[in-house]
C-alpha positions as CSV (number, residue, x, y, z in Angstrom):
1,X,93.6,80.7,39.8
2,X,97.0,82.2,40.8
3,X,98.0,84.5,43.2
4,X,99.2,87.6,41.4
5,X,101.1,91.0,42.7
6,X,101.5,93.9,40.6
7,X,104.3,96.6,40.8
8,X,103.2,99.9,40.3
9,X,99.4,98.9,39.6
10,X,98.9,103.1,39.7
11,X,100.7,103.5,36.4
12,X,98.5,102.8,32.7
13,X,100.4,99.4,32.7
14,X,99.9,98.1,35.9
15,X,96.3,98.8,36.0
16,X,95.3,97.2,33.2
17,X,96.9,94.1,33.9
18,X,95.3,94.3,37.1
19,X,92.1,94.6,35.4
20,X,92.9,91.6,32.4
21,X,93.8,88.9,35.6
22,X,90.8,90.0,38.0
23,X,88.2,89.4,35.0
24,X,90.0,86.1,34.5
25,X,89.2,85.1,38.4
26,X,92.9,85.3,39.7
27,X,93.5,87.1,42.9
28,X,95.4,90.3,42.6
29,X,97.1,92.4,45.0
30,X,98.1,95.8,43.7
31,X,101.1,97.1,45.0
32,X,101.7,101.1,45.1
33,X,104.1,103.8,47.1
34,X,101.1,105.5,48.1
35,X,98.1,104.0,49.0
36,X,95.8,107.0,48.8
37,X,96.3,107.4,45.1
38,X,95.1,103.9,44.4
39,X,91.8,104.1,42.6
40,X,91.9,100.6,41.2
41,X,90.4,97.4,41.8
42,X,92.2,94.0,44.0
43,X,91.8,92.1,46.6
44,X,94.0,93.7,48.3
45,X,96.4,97.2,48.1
46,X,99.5,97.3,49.8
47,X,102.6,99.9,50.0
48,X,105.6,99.2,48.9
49,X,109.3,101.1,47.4
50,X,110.3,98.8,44.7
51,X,113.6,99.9,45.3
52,X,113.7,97.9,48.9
53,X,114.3,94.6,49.0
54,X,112.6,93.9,52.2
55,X,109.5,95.9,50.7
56,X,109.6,93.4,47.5
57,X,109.8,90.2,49.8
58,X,107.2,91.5,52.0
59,X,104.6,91.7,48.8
60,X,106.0,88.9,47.0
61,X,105.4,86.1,50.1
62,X,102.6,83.7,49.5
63,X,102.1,84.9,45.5
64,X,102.3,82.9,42.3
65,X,103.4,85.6,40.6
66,X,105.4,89.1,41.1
67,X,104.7,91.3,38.2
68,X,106.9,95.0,37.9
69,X,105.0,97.7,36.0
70,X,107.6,100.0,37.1
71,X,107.6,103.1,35.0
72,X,110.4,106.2,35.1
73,X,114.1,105.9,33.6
74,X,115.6,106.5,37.3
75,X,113.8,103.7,38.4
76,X,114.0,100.7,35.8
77,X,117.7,99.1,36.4
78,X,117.9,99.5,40.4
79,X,114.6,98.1,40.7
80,X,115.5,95.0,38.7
81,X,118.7,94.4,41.1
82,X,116.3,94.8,44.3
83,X,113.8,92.9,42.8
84,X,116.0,89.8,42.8
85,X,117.9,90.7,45.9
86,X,114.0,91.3,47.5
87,X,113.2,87.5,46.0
88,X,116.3,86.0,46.9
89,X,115.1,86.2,50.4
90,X,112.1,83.9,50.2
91,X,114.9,81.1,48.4
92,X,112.5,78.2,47.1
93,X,109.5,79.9,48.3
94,X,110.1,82.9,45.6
95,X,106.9,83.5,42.9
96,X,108.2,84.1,39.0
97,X,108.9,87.7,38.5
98,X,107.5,89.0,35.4
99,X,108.7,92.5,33.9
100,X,106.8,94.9,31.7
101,X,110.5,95.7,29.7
102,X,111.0,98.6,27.4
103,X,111.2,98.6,23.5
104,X,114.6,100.3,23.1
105,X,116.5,96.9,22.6
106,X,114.4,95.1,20.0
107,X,115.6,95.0,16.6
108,X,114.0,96.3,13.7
109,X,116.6,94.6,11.4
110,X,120.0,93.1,11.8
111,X,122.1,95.6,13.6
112,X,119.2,98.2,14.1
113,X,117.2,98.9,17.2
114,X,114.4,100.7,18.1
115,X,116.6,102.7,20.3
116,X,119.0,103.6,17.2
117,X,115.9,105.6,15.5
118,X,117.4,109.6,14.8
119,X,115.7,112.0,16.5
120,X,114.6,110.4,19.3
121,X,114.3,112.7,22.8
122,X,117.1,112.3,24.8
123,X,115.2,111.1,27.9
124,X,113.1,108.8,26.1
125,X,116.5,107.5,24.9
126,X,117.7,107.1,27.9
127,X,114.9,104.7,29.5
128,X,114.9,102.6,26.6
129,X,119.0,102.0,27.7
130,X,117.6,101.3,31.3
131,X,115.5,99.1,30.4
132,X,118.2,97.4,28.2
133,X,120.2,97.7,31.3
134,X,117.7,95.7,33.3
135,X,117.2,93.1,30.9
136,X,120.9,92.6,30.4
137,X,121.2,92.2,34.4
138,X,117.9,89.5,34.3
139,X,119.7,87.5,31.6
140,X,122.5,87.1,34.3
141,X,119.9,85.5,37.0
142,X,119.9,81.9,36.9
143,X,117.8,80.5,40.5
144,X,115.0,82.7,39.7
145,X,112.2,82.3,37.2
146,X,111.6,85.5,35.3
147,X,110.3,86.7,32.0
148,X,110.5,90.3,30.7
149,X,107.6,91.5,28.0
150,X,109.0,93.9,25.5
151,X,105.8,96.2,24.5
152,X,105.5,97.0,20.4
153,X,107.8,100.3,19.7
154,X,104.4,102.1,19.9
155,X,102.5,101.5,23.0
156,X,99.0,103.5,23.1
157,X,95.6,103.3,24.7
158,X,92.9,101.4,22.6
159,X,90.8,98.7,22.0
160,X,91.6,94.8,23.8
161,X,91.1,92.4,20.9
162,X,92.6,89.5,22.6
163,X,94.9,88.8,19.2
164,X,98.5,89.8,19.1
165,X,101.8,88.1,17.7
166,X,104.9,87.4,19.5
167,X,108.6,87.5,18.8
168,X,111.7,87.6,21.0
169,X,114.5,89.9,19.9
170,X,113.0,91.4,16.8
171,X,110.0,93.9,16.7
172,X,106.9,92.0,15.7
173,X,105.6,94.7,12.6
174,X,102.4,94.7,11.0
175,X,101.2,94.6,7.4
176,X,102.4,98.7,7.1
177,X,105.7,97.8,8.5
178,X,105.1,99.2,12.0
179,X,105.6,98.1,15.2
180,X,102.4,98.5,17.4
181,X,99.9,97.2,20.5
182,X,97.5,98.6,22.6
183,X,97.6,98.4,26.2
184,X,94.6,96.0,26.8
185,X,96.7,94.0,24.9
186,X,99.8,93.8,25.7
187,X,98.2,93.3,29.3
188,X,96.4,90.4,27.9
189,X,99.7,88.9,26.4
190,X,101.4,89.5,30.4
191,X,98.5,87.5,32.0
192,X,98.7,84.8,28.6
193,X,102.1,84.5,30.2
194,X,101.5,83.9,33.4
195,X,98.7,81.2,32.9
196,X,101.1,79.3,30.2
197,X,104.8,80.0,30.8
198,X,106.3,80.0,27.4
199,X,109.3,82.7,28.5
200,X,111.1,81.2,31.0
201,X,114.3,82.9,31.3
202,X,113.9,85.3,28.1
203,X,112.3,88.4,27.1
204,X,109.7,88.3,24.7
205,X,107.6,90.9,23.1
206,X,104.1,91.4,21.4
207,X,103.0,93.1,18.3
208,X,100.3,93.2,15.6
């Protein structure tokens, strides 16, 4: 059993991987700005701005594991910086920091990622680049232990099967050539992680 905080447990993300590790016995502490919109299941709920480092040292003491579910282009690529400065304050004592990452930056063939598709919404396009922003500033953290989980290009509510591929810079695509999971999923790949560390150090991602 491992200790386990999430991150933004409010968001789809966050609370199914809250869900996945408390039905696999681990003891889960969701972690939210505001307490009163926390309708989930833990042990325990606790406030915190992801974007303080004192906040992310205060939630990360005495856990396994520190997983960010944080959603919101504004938010991804200054809450990986105060993630590690928040970590860096517990030294030896710091829990692995696992990230729900964005799809933007896998590729889809050589010299073609998801982010590159035509059309895409400006917004959209520009929290795939955070989250590229974010992984590029991981990659450059060496006395930590981290692993960031690319999602499928298509992320959606559904069914948990428990079966999923993985890859590590390329899109994982399916029989029809797409790239796809469902959240249950993916959330079942995160908490795979965590019990078995294959990632150390790297992004990874799932698909079909």
């Amino acid at each position: 059993m491992a200790r386990i905080a999430v991150i933004g447990a409010n968001g789809n993300i966050g609370r199914c991987i809250v869900t996945e590790a408390l039905a696999r016995g681990h003891e889960v502490t969701a972690v939210v700005r505001d307490l009163d919109r926390y309708q989930g299941l833990a042990i325990a709920v606790l406030p915190a701005d992801v974007l303080d480092p004192e906040d992310v040292a205060r939630v990360a003491a005495g856990q396994d594991v520190l997983v960010s579910a944080v959603g919101g282009g504004r938010l991804v690529a200054p809450a990986a910086h105060a993630l590690v400065a928040g970590l860096r304050e517990l030294g030896g004592d710091a829990p692995r920091l696992v990230v729900v990452g964005g799809a933007g930056s896998l590729l889809l063939r050589p010299g073609v990622r998801v982010w590159d598709a035509p059309g895409l919404p400006e917004p959209m396009r520009q929290t795939m680049h955070a989250h590229g922003e974010a992984l590029a500033y991981l990659e450059t953290v060496a006395d930590l232990g981290w692993t960031v989980l690319s999602p499928a290009e298509t992320l959606e509510a559904g069914e948990r099967t428990g079966h999923y591929r993985t890859g590590t810079d390329h899109a994982v695509l399916d029989g029809e050539g797409r790239s796809r999971i469902s959240i249950p999923d993916y959330a079942a790949a995160l908490v795979d992680e965590i019990e078995q560390p294959r990632h150390l150090g790297e992004r990874f991602t799932v698909g079909y």
